[in-house]
Residue frames as a rotation matrix with the C-alpha (Angstrom) as fourth column:
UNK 1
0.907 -0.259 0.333 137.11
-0.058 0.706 0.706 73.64
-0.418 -0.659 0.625 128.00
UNK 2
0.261 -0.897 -0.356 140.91
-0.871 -0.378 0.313 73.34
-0.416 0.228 -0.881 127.60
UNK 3
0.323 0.036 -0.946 142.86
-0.842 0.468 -0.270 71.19
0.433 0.883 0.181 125.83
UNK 4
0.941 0.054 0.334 143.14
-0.295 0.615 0.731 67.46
-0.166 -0.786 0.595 127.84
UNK 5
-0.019 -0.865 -0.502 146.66
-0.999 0.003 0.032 65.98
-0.026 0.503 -0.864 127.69
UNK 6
0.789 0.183 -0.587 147.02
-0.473 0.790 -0.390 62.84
0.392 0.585 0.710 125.72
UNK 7
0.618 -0.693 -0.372 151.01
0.211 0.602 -0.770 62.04
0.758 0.397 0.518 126.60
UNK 8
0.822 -0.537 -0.190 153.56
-0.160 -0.538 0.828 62.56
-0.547 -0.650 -0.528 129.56
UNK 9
0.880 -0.449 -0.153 156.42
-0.266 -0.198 -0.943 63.34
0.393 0.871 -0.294 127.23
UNK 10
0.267 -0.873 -0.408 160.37
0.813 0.432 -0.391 61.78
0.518 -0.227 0.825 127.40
UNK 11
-0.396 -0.916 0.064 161.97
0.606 -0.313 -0.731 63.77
0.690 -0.250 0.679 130.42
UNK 12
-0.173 0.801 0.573 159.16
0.328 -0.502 0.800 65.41
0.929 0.326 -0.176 132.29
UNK 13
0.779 0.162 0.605 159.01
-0.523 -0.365 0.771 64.95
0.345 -0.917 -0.200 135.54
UNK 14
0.297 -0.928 -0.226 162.82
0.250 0.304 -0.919 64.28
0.922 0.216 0.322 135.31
UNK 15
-0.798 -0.496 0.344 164.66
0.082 -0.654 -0.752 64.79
0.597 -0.572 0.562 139.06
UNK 16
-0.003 0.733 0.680 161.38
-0.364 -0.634 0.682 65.59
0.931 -0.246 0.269 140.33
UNK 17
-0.909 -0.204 -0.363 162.39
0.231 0.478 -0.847 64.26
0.346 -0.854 -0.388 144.46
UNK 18
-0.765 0.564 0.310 159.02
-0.498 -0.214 -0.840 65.72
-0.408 -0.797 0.445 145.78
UNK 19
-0.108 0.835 -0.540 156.89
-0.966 0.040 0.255 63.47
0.235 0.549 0.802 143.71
UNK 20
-0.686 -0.040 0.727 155.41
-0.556 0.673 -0.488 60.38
-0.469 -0.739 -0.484 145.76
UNK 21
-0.230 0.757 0.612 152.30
0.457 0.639 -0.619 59.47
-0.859 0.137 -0.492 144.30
UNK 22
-0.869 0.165 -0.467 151.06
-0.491 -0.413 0.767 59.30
-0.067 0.896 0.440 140.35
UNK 23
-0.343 0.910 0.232 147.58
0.101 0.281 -0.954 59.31
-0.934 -0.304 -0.189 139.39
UNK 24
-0.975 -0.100 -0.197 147.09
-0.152 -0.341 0.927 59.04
-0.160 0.935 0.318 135.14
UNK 25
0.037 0.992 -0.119 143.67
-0.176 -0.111 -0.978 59.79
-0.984 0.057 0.171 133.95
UNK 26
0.326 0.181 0.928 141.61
0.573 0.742 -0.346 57.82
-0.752 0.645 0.138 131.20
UNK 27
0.904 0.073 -0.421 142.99
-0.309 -0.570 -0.761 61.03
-0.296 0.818 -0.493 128.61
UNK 28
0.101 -0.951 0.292 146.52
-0.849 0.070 0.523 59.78
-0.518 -0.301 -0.801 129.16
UNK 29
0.725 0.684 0.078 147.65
-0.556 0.649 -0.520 57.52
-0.406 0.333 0.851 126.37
UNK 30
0.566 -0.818 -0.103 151.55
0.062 0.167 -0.984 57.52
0.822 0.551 0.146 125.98
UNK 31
0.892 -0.390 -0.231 154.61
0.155 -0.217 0.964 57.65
-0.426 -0.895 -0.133 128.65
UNK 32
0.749 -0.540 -0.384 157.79
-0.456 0.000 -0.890 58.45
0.481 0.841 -0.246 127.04
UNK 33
0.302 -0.841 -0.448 160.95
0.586 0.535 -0.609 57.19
0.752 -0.079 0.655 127.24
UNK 34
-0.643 -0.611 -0.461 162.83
0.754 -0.400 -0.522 58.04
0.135 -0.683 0.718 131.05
UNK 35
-0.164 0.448 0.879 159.67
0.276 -0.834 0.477 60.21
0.947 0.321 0.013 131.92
UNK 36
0.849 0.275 0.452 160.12
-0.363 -0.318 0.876 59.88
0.384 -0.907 -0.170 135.32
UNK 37
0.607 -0.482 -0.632 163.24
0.517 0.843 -0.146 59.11
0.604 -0.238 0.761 135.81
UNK 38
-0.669 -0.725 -0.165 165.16
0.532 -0.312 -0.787 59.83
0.519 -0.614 0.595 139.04
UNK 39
0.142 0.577 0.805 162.06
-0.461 -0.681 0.569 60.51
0.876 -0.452 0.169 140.59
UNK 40
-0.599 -0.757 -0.261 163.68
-0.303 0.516 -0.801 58.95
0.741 -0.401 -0.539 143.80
UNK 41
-0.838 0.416 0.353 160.70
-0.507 -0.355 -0.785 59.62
-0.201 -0.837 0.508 146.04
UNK 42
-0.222 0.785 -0.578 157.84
-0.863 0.118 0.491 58.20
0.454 0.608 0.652 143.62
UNK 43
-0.699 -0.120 0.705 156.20
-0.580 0.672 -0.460 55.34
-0.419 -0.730 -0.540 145.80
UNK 44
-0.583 0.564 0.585 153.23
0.486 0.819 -0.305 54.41
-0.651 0.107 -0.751 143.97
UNK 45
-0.860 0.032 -0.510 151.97
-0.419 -0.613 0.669 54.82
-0.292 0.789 0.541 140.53
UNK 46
0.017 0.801 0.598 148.04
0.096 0.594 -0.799 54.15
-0.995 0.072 -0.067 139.30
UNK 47
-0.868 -0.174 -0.464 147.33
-0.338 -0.477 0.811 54.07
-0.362 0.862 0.355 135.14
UNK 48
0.505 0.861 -0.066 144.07
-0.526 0.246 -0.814 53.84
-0.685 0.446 0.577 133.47
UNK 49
0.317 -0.010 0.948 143.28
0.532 0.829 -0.169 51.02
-0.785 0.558 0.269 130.98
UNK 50
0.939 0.014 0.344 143.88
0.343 0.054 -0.938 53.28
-0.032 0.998 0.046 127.92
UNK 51
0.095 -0.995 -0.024 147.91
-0.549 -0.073 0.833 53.38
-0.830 -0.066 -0.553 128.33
UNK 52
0.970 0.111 -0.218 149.04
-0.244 0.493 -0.835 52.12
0.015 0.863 0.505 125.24
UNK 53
0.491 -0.870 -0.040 152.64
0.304 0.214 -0.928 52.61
0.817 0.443 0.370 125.37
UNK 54
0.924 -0.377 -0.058 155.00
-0.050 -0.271 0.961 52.57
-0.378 -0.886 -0.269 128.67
UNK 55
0.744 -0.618 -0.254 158.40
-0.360 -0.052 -0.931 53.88
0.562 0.785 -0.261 126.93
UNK 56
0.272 -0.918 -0.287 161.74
0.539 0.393 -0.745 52.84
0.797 0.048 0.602 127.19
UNK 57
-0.552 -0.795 -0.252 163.24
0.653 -0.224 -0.724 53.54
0.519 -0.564 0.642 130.93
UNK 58
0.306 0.500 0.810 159.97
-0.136 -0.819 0.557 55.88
0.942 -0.281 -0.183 131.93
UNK 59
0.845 0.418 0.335 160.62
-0.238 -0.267 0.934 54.92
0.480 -0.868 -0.126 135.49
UNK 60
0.367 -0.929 0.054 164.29
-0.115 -0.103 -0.988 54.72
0.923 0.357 -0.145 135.65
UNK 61
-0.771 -0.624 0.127 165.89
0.298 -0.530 -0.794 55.22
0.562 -0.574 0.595 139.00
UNK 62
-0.050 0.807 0.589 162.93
-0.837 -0.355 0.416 55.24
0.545 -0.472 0.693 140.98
UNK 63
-0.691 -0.234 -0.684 164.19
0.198 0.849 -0.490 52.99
0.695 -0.474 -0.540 143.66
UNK 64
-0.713 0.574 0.403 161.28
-0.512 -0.034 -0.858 54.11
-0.479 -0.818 0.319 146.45
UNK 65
-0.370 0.555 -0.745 158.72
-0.869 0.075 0.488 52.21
0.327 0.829 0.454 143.44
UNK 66
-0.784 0.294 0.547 156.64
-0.298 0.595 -0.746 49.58
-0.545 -0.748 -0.379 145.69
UNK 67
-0.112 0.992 -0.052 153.53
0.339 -0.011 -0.941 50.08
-0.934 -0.123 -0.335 144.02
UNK 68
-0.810 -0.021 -0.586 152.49
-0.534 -0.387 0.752 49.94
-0.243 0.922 0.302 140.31
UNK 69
-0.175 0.855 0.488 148.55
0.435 0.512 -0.741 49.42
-0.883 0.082 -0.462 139.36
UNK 70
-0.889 0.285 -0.358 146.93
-0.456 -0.495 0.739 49.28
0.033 0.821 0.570 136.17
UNK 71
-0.009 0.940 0.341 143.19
0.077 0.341 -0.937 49.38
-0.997 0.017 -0.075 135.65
UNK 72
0.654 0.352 -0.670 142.60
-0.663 -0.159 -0.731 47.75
-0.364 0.922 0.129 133.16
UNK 73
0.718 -0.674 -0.176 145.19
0.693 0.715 0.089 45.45
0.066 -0.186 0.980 130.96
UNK 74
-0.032 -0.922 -0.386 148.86
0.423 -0.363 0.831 46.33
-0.906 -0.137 0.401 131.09
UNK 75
0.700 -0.066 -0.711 150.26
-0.604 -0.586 -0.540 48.69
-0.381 0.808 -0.450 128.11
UNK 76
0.761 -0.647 -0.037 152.77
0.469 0.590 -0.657 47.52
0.447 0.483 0.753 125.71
UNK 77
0.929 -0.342 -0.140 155.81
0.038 -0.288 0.957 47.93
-0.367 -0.895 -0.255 127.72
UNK 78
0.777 -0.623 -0.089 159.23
-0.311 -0.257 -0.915 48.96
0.548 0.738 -0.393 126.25
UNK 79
0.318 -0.444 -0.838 162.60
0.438 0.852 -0.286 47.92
0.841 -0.276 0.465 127.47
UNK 80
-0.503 -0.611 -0.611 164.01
0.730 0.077 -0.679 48.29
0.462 -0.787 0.408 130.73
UNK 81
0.228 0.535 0.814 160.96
0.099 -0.844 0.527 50.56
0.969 -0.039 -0.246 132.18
UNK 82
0.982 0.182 -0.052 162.35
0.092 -0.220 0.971 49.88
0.165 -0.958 -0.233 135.94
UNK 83
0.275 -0.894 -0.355 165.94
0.485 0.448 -0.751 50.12
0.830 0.034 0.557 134.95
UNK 84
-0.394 -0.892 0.222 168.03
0.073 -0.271 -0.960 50.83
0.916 -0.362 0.172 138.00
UNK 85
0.678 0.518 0.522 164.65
-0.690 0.205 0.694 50.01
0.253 -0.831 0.496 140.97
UNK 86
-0.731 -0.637 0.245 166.48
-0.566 0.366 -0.739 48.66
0.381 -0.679 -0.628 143.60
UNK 87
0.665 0.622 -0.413 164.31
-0.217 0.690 0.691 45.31
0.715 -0.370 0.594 145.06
């Protein structure tokens, strides 16, 4: 069996316009800083309870963002993780 990933790292799915929907599984335990940022298209994001850390800016610029569920409690949330969501 391969190795599971633990972290979506600062800058990943940076730009990424065809990404609508996120789905983080229970291996998923970090978000970095601006890891999705400018994902312009991103409508609705799910995280499992074991999020620990939602960095600094992860969802930047992700003004289509409507929808944000966590099973489970919330993570510890860094600053400005919706900077620049238009409401």
């Amino acid at each position: 069996m391969g190795n599971r990933v633990t972290s979506i790292e600062e800058w990943t799915f940076f730009s990424c316009s065809s990404l609508t929907c996120v789905t983080m599984g229970d291996s998923i335990t970090n978000i970095g800083k601006q890891a999705f940022v400018d994902c312009i298209n991103l409508t609705n994001v799910t995280m499992s309870g074991s999020i620990s850390n939602l960095g600094d800016s992860a969802f930047e610029n992700c003004q289509d963002l409507t929808m944000l569920y966590f099973k489970g409690n919330a993570p510890n949330i860094q600053s400005y993780p919706f900077w620049g969501r238009l409401v």
